[in-house]
N, C-alpha and C positions, 0 to 999 in steps of 0.2 A: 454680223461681223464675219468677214472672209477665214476661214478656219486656220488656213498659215497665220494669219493676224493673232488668231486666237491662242493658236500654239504658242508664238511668239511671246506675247503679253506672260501665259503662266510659266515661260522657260525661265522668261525674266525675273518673275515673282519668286523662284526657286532660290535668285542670285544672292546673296548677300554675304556672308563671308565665305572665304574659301572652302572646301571639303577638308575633314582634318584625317591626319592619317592615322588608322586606329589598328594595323600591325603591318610589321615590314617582316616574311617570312622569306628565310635564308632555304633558294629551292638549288641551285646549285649554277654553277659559271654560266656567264651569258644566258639569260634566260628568254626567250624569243615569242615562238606564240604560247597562246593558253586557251583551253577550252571548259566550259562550263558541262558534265556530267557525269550521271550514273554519282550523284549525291554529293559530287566535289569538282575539285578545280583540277584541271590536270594543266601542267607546266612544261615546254618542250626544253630543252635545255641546252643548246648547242655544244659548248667546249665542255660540259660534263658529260656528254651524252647519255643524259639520264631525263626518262619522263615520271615525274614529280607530282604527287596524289596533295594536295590541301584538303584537310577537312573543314569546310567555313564556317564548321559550330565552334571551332574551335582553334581555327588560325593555326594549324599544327600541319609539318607536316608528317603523314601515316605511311607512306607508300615510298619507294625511288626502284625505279623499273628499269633496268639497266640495257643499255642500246650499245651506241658508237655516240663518238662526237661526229657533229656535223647537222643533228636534228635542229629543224626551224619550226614549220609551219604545220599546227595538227587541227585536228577536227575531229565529230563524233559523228556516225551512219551505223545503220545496218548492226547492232548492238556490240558494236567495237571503236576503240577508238584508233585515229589515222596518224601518219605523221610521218613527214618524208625526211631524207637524210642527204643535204646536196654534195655531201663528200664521198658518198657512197653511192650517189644515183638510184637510190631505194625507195620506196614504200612501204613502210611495216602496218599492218596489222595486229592491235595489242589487245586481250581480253580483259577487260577491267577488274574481273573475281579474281581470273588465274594468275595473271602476269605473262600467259603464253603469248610468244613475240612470231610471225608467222612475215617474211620480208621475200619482197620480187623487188628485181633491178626494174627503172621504168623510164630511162635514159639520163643522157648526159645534163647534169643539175639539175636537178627538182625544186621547184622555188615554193608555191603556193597547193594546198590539197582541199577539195570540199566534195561532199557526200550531199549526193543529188541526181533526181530523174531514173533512178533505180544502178545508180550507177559511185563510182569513186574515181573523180577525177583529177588529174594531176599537171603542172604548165611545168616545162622542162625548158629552160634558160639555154642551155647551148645548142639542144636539139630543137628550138624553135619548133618545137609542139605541143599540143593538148593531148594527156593519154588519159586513153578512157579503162577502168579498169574492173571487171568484175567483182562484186564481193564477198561470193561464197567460192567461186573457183579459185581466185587468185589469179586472174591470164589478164594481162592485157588485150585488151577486144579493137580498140582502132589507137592509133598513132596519127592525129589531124594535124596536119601543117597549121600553124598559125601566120606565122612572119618570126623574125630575129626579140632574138630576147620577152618570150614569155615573162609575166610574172604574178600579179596578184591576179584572185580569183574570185569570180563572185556569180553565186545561184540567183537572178531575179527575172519578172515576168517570161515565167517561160524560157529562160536559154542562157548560157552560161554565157558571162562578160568576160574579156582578158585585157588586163594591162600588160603594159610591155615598159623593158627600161632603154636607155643609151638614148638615141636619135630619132625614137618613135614618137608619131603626136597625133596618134589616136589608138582607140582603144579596140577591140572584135568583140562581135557579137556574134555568137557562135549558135547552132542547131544542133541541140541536141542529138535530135532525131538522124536529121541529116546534114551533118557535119556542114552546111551552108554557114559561109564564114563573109558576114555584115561588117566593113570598118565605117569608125564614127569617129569624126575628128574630132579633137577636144582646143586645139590653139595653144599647145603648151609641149613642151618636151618632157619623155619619161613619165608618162602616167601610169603609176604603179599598182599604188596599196589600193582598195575599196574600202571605207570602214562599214562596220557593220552594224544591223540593225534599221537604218535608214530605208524609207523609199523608194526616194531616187538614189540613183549612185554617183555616192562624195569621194574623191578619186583622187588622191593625192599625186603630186605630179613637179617637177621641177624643184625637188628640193622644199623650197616653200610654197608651194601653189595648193587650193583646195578646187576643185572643178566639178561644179554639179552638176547632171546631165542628166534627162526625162528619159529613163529608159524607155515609156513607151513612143513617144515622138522621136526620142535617138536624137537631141538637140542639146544641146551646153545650154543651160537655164542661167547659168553664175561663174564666174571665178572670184575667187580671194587669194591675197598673199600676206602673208606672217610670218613671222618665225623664221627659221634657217635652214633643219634640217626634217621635216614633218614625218611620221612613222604612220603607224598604223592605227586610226580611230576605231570610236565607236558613239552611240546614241546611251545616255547615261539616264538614270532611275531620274534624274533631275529633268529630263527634256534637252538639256543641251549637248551638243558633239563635244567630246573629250578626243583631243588631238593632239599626243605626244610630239615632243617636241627631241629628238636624243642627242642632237648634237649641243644645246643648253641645257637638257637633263630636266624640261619642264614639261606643262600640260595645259595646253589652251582649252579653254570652253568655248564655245561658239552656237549662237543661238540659231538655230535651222531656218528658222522664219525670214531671217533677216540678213545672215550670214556677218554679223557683226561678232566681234570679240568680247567677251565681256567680263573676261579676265586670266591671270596663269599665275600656275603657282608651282613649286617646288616638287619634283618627284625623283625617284632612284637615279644612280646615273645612267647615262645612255636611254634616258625611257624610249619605249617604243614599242609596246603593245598596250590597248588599253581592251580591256574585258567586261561586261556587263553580265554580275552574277552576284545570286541571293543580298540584293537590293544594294549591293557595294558596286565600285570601281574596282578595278586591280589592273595596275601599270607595271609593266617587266620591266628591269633595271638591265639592260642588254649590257651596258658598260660594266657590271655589278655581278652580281650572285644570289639578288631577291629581289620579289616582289612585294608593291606596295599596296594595301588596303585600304582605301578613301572611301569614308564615309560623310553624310552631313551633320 
């Protein structure tokens, strides 16, 4: 049996009633990305500007690490965790024991951050760049043009990918090494988020579009369309793509094999992050002030 086939069949076998939700923890207004480490969940929190420590033994939250508003999108590298500030055009550096907060400007909006190739990278939305950033000096090392409206970001085979939003309908493929910047057409406008976890990269795009694409052939393998306003996926303990839905406040599953739907259910308002961590789901209530804990 062809192994997508395979995957397919036990994604399916997973499905049967929905995931229930087994705690909704109050992390603070608008809560956006979320990363899994150093023994817990950390929370970006935009209009709190606070990043938000869960402990998942215990659905509690331990920690709230005081920033600015304006935090979206964080990540973990190099034994700190990242997390940019598009109101402030920043990049802070957090240490997870201390709480010491260590921030460089890294241009105008920062949208997307990921920790990769020895490096901490950053897509800057007005400055229509890629910054690359050291991460024990703190200095910004190149400033790569990409094109208009960077946005999501994603480490795979080798070379960082960038979405862009507005009137963009493809995506870059970027060189680490040497800044050689590959576009790959996707056939869709605003190809943004990446979800994570996957593969290939599932690439949300046009509001409701999902667009899969072979990063090593750099080909569009699928499109799908669903839903209204799609956020930010991920590849869930069940095998299937969990894909926030925020502008209905739900959460599609989607079978990777097949790219069929095969079901949604209720989540926080605004969902629009989903997390794969210590064998749960967890969906940011962006509309909200918590996140949701979905289990089977």
């Amino acid at each position: 049996m062809p192994k997508l086939a395979l995957i397919g069949l036990l994604a399916l076998a997973a499905v049967g009633e929905s995931p229930k939700v087994v705690a909704r923890i109050e992390t603070g207004l608008a809560p956006a990305g979320a990363v899994s480490a150093f023994g817990a969940v950390w929370v970006a929190n935009d209009r709190a500007g606070t990043l938000t420590r869960i402990d998942p033994a215990t659905n509690r939250v331990t920690r709230r690490i005081r920033l600015k508003p304006g935090l979206f999108s964080v990540t973990r590298g190099f034994d700190a965790l990242w997390v940019v500030n598009y109101e402030r055009n920043s990049l802070s550096r957090v240490d997870p024991s201390s709480g010491r907060v260590h921030t460089i400007r890294v241009g105008a909006v920062p949208f997307d951050v990921v920790a990769a190739f020895d490096r901490v990278w950053v897509t800057a939305w007005e400055a229509g760049t890629l910054v690359e950033v050291h991460p024990r000096s703190m200095r910004v090392v190149r400033r790569i043009l990409v094109g208009p409206r960077p946005t999501g970001l994603r480490a795979r085979a080798g070379a960082l990918w960038v979405g862009f939003g507005r009137a963009a309908t493809a995506i870059a493929r970027v060189n680490p090494k040497t800044a050689k910047i590959d576009r790959v057409p996707v056939g869709v406008r605003a190809p943004s988020w990446f979800a994570a976890g996957t593969r290939d990269l599932w690439i949300q795009a046009a509001d409701h579009v999902l667009v899969r694409v072979d990063p090593a052939t750099r080909r569009v393998r699928a499109r799908f369309s669903f839903g209204r306003t799609l956020a930010q996926g991920a590849i869930g303990p069940d095998g299937l793509l969990w894909v926030p839905d925020k502008e209905q406040s739900l959460v599609y599953r989607l079978d990777p094999a097949t790219g069929r739907v095969v079901d949604s259910f209720g989540a926080g308002p605004g969902a629009f992050f989903a997390l794969r961590a210590n064998g749960s789901m967890w969906v940011a209530s962006y509309a909200g002030d918590d996140v949701w804990r979905f289990r089977r």
